[in-house]
PLY file of the C-alpha trace (Angstrom):
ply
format ascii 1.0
element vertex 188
property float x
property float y
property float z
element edge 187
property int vertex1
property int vertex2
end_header
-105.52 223.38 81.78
-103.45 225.18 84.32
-101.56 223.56 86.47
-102.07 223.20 90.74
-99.95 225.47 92.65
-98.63 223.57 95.58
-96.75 223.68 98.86
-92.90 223.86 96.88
-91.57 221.00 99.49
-93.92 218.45 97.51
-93.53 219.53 94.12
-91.95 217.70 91.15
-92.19 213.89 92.96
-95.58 212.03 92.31
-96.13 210.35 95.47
-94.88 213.71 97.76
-98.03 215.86 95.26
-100.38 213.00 95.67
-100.14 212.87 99.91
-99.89 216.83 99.59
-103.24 217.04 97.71
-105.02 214.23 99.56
-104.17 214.20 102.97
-101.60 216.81 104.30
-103.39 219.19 106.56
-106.51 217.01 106.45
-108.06 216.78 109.66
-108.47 212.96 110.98
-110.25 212.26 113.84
-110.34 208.52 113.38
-108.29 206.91 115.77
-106.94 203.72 113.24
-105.31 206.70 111.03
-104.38 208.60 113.73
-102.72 205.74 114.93
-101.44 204.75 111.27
-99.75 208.75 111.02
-98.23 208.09 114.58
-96.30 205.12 113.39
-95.24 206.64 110.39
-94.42 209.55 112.26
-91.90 207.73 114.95
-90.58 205.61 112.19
-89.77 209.28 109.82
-87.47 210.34 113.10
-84.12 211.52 111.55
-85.07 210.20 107.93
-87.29 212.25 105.12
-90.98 212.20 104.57
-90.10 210.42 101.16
-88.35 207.52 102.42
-91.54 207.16 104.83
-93.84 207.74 101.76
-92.30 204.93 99.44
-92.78 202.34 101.70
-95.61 203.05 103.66
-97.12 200.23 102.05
-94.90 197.79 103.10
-95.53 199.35 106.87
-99.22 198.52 106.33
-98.85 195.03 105.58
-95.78 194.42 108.02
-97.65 196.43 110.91
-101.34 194.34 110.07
-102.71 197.26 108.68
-101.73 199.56 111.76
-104.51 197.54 113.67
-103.68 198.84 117.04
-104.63 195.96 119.56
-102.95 193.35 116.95
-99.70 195.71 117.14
-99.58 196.20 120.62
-100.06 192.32 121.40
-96.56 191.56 119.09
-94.26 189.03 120.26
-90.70 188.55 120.12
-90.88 186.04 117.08
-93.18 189.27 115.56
-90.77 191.97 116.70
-87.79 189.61 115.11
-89.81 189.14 111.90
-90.56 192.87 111.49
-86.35 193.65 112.14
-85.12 191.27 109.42
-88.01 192.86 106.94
-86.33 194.66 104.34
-89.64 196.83 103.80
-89.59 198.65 106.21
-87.11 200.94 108.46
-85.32 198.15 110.88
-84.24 200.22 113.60
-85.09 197.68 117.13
-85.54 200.71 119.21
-88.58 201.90 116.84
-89.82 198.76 115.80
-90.16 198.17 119.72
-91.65 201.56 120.76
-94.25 201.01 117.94
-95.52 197.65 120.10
-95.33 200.39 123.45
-96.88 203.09 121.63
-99.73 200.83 120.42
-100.26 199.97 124.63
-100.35 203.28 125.44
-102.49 204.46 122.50
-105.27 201.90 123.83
-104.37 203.46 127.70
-105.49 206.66 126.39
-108.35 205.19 124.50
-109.89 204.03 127.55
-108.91 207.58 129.72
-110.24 209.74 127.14
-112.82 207.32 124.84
-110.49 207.44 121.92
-107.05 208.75 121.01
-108.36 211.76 119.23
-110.53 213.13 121.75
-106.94 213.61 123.14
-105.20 214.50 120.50
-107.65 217.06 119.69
-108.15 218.41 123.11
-104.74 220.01 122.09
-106.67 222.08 119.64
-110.34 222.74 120.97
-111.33 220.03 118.32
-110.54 221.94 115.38
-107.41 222.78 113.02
-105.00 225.79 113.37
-105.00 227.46 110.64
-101.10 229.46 109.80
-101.43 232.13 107.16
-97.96 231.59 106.10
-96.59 233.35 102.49
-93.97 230.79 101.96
-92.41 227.93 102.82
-89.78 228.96 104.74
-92.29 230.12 107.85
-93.33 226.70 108.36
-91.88 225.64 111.93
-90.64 222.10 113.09
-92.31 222.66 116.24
-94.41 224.90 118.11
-94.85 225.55 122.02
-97.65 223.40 121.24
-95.65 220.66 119.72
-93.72 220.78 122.82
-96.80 220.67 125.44
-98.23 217.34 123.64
-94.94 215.82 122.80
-94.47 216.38 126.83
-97.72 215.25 127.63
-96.97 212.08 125.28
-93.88 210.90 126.68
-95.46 211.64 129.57
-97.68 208.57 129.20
-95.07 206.14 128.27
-95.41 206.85 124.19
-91.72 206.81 122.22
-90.14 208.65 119.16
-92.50 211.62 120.33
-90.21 214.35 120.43
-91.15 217.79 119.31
-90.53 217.87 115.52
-92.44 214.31 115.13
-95.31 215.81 116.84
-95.97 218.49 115.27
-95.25 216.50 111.84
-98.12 214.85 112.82
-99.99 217.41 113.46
-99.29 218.78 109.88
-100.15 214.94 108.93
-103.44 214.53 110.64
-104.61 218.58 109.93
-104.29 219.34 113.74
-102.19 222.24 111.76
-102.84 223.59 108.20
-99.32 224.70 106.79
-100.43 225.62 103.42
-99.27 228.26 102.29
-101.49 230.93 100.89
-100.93 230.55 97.21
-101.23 226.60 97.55
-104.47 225.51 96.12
-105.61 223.68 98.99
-105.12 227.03 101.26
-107.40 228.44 98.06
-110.07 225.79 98.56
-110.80 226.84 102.43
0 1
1 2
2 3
3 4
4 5
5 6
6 7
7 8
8 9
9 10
10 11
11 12
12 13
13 14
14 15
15 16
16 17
17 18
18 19
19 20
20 21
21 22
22 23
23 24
24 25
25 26
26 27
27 28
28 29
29 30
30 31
31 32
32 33
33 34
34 35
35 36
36 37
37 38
38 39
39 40
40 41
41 42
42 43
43 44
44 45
45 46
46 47
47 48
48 49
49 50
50 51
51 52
52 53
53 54
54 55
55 56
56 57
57 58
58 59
59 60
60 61
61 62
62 63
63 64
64 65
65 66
66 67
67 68
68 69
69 70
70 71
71 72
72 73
73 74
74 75
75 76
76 77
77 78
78 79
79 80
80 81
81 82
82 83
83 84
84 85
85 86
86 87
87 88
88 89
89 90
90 91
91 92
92 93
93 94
94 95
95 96
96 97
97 98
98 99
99 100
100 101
101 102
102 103
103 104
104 105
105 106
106 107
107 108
108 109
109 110
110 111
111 112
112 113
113 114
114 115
115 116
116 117
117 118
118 119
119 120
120 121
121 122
122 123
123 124
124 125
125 126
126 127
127 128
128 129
129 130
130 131
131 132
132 133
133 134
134 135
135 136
136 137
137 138
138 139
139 140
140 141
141 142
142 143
143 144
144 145
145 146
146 147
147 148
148 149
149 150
150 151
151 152
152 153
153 154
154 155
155 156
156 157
157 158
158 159
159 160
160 161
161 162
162 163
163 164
164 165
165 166
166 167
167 168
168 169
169 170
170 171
171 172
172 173
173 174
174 175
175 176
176 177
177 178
178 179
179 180
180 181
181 182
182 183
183 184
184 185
185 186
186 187
């Protein structure tokens, strides 16, 4: 049997091919994930996908399953709780933009009817595809990246600059980065 070619950045570490072939460059448009990448996202700022990756888990459980309204209704014993938990990245300035993030996530909920009918408004409601040959022309932002992260901030969201948006657009398949002898670019 011959073996996938992938995206090289994922190659070679099981749980980096598994997120690859499952959900990289997906498109979401439910609003719990979308919320759940967003998290992840702010939480990745200045650290590597991988460190994210392992204990993602251990953000699901400490952050009620990324439930939103539970998240944005944290207290201080909460926020205290989630800084001494060893499972997760304990940095107080994200831990507490995750409880502002999950306010303003709901704000825009209730502008727009949910958070990806604006996050998607970005993109006309449907993925960009880049025909990129290698790895290499994959950007860590776009103009793009820059309007929304703008537009984020903007409404009182944290840890949205630039780079962490458009991760999450590569996350949530707002953006399709595969490259073109990737067998997921092969699929489409």
């Amino acid at each position: 049997m011959e073996a996938k070619i992938r995206c090289k950045w994922c190659v070679g570490i099981d749980i980096y091919e598994k997120y690859h072939d499952e959900e990289w460059g997906v498109p979401v448009y439910d609003d719990q994930k979308l919320f759940e990448f967003l998290i992840l996202e702010t939480f990745q700022a200045g650290l590597s996908w991988i460190t994210i990756l392992k204990k993602r888990e251990n953000f699901r459980n400490a952050f009620d399953q990324f439930d939103y309204k539970k998240v944005a209704n944290y207290s201080e014993d909460k926020i205290q709780d989630l800084l001494q938990d060893a499972g997760i990245i304990r940095n107080q300035l994200k831990v507490r933009s995750a409880v502002s993030n999950a306010i303003a996530f709901m704000k825009v909920q209730e502008e727009f009817g949910s958070f990806s009918n604006y996050i998607w408004k970005f993109t006309d409601g449907k993925p960009i595809i880049n025909n990129l040959k290698n790895l290499s022309e994959i950007k860590a932002t776009t103009t793009l990246s820059d309007e929304i992260s703008k537009d984020l901030k903007k409404r009182g969201f944290k840890f949205v600059g630039s780079t962490v948006v458009y991760a999450h657009m590569q996350a949530t398949g707002m953006v399709d980065d595969h490259v073109e002898d990737c067998w997921k670019r092969k699929q489409k």
